[in-house]
C-alpha positions as CSV (number, residue, x, y, z in Angstrom):
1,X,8.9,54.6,88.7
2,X,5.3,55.8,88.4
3,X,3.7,57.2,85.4
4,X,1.7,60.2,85.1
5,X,-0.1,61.9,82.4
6,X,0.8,65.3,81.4
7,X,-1.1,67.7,79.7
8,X,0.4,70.6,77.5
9,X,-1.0,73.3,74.9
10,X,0.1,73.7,71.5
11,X,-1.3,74.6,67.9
12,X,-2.7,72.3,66.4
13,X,-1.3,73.0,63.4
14,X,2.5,72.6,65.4
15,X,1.5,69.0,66.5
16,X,0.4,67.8,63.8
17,X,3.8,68.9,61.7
18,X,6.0,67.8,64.3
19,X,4.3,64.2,64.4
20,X,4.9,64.0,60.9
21,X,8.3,64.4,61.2
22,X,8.5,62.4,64.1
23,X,7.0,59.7,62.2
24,X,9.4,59.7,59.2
25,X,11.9,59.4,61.9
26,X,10.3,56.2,63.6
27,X,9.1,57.9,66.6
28,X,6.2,59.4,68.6
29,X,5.2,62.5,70.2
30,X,5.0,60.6,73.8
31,X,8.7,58.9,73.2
32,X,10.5,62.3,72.0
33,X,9.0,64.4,75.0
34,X,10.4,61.7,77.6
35,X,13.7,62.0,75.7
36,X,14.0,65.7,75.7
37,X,12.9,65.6,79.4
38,X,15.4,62.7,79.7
39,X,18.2,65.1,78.4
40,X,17.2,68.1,80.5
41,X,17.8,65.9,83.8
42,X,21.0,64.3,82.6
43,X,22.6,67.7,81.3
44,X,20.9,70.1,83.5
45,X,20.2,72.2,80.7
46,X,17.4,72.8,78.1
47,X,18.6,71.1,74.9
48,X,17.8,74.0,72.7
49,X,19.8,76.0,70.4
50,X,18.5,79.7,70.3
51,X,20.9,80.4,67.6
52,X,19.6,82.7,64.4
53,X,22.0,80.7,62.5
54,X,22.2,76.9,63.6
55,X,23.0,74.2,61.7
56,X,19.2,73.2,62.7
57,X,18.1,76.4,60.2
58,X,20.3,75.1,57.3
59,X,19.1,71.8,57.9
60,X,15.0,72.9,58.0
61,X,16.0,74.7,54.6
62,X,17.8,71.2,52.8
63,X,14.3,69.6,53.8
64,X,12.0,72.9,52.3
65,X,14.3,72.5,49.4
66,X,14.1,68.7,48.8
67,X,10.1,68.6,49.0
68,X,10.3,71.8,46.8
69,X,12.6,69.6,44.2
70,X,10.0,66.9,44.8
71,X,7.0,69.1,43.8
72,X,9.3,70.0,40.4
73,X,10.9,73.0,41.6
74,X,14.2,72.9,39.3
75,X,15.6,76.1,40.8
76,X,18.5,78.3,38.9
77,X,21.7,76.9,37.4
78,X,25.0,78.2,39.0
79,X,25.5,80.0,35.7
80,X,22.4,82.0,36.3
81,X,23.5,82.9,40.3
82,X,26.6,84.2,39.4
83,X,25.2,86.1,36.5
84,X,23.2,88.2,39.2
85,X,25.7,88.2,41.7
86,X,28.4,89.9,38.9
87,X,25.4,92.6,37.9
88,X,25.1,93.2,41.9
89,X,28.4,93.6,42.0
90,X,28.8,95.9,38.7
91,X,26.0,98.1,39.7
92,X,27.5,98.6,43.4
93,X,30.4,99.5,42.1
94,X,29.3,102.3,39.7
95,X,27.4,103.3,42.7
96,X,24.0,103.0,41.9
């Protein structure tokens, strides 16, 4: 089969965080855009979830929150989460 080149517009900004993660993962821009394309011919769909809550978002926010713990974020102890949820939960039920 023949290769071409392709030629797509993005933010630069985009690119460059993509090819970091694509790096961490052992791969390349040029690989992973032949796999999705791969996919989209095999399955005759777009490989996308357009979900607003996808396992994809809760796994985005495990990585925010490990480089966060990485910078020295400690974050709250359970004790202090429920402590706020029980005053939520106090103050809507005297109505306020």
């Amino acid at each position: 089969m023949a290769s071409i080149n392709m030629s797509i517009r993005t933010d630069s900004e985009l690119k460059a965080q993509a090819e970091s993660i694509l790096s961490q993962l052992g791969m390349n821009m040029n690989g992973t855009i032949n796999m999705f394309l791969q996919q989209i011919v095999r399955d005759k769909a777009v490989p996308l979830s357009l979900s607003l809550n996808s396992e994809q978002a809760a796994y985005a926010d495990l990585l925010f929150a490990q480089t966060e713990r990485a910078k020295g974020y400690t974050g709250r102890t359970a004790d202090e989460v429920l402590g706020d949820i029980d005053k939520i939960i106090a103050a809507a039920e005297a109505g306020e």
